[in-house]
C-alpha positions in Angstrom: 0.0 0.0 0.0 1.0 3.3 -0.7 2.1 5.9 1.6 -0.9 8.4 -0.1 -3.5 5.2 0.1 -3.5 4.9 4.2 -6.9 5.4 5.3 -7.1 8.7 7.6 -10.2 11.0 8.1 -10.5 14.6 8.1 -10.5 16.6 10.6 -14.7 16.7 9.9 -14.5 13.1 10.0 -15.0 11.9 5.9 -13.5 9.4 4.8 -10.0 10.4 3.0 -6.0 9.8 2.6 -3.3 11.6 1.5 -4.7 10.4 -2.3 -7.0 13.1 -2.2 -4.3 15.8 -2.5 -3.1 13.0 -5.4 -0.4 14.7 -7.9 0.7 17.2 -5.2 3.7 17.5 -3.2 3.0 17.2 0.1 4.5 19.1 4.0 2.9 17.1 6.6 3.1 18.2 10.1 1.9 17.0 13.1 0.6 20.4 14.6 -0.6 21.1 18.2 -2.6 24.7 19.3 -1.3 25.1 22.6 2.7 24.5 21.7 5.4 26.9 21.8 5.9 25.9 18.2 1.7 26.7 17.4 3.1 29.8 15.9 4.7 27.8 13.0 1.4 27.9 11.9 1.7 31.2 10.0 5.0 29.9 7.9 2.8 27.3 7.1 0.3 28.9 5.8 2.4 31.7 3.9 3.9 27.8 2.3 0.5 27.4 1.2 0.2 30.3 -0.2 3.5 30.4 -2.1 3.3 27.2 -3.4 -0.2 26.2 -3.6 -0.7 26.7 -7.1 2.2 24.8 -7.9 0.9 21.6 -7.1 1.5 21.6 -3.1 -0.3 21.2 -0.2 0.3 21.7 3.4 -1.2 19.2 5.5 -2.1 19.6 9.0 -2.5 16.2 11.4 -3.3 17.1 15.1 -1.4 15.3 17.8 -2.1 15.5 21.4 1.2 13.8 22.5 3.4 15.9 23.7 2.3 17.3 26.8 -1.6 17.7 26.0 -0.9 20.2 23.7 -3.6 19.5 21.3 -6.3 18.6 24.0 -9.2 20.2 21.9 -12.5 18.7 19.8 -11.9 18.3 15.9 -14.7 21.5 15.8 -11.7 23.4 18.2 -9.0 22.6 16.5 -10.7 24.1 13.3 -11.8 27.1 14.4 -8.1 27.8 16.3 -6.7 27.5 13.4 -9.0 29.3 11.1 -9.5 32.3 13.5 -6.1 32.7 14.6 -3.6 31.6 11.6 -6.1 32.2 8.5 -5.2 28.2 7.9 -6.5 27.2 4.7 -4.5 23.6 3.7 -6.5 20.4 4.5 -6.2 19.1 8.5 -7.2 15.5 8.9 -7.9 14.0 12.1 -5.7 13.8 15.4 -3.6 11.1 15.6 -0.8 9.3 17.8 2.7 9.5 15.9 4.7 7.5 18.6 3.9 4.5 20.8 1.9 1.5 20.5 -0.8 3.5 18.8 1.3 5.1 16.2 -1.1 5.6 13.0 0.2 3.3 10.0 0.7 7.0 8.5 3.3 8.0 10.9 4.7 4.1 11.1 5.8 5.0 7.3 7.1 8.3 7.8 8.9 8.0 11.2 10.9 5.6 9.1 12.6 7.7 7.1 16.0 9.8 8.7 16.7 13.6 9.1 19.4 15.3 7.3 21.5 13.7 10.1 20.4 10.2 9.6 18.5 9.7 12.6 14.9 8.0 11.7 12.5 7.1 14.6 10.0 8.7 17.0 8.7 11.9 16.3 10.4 14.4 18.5 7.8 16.8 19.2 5.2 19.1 17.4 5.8 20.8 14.5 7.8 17.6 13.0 7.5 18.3 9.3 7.6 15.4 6.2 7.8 16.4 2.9 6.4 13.7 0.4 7.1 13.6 -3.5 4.0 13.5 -5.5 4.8 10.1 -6.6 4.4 9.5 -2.8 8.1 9.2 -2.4 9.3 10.8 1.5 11.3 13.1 -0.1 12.7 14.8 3.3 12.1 15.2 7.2 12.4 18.7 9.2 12.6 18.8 13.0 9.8 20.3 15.0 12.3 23.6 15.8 13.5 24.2 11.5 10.9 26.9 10.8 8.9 26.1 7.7 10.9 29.0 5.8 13.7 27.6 6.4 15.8 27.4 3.0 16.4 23.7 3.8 12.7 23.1 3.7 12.2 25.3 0.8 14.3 24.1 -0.8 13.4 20.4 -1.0 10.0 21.7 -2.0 11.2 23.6 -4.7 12.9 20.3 -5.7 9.8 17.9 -5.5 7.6 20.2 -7.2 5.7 18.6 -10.1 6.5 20.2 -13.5 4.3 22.8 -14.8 
């Protein structure tokens, strides 16, 4: 199966997977409203808006993890990050990224290593996976590399699908 088949749900609660942004390269980021990071979402979103008619997508996955951060209701979570960050890419359902409960989703992408090597557990929010549109994991971002980072950037810029 496919990294862009695995069943997830948005953050409504439909039925979806990372096919529906099929064609698209992909930033996904398990994101949390009450972090120190939480203010990664306006990068994010100015990613969106860069690239969004280039055939990218953000994608927001809730995690409540690491400290409780992300202790609201899917309705919560939405209108956080609508009211305060403008967020306009797709946000699928909360999910466990470590543990026994890891989603099949994150079993995939906690697989693949940093730009040090270093695969496993998802260090904290804000942990950001960059996925070719041919569903290739193109690249991994630690929770503190800002989404404008050049080295994220970058590796979009790279994984773009031709125009």
């Amino acid at each position: 199966m496919s990294i862009k088949e695995i069943p997830l749900k948005t953050l409504s609660g439909a039925d979806s997977s990372l096919g529906s942004l099929d064609g698209k390269a992909l930033l996904v980021v398990n994101v949390a409203s009450k972090c120190g990071l939480t203010p990664q979402y306006t990068g994010l979103e100015k990613l969106q808006e860069r690239y969004g008619d280039r055939g990218f997508s953000v994608v927001g996955i809730p995690c409540n993890q690491f400290a409780g951060q992300e202790p609201g209701t899917a309705e919560e979570i939405q209108t956080f990050c609508s009211t305060t960050y403008g967020v306009t890419f797709p946000m699928f359902e909360k999910l466990d990224v470590n543990g026994e409960g890891r989603h099949p989703l994150y079993a995939e992408l906690t697989a693949t290593p940093d730009a040090d090597g270093a695969a496993g557990d998802v260090q904290w929010n804000f942990e950001k996976f960059l996925i070719a549109p041919d569903g290739r994991i193109a690249g991994r971002f630690r929770p503190r590399t800002e989404p404008e980072d050049p080295t994220v950037t970058d590796a979009i810029e790279a994984v773009l699908p031709a125009s």
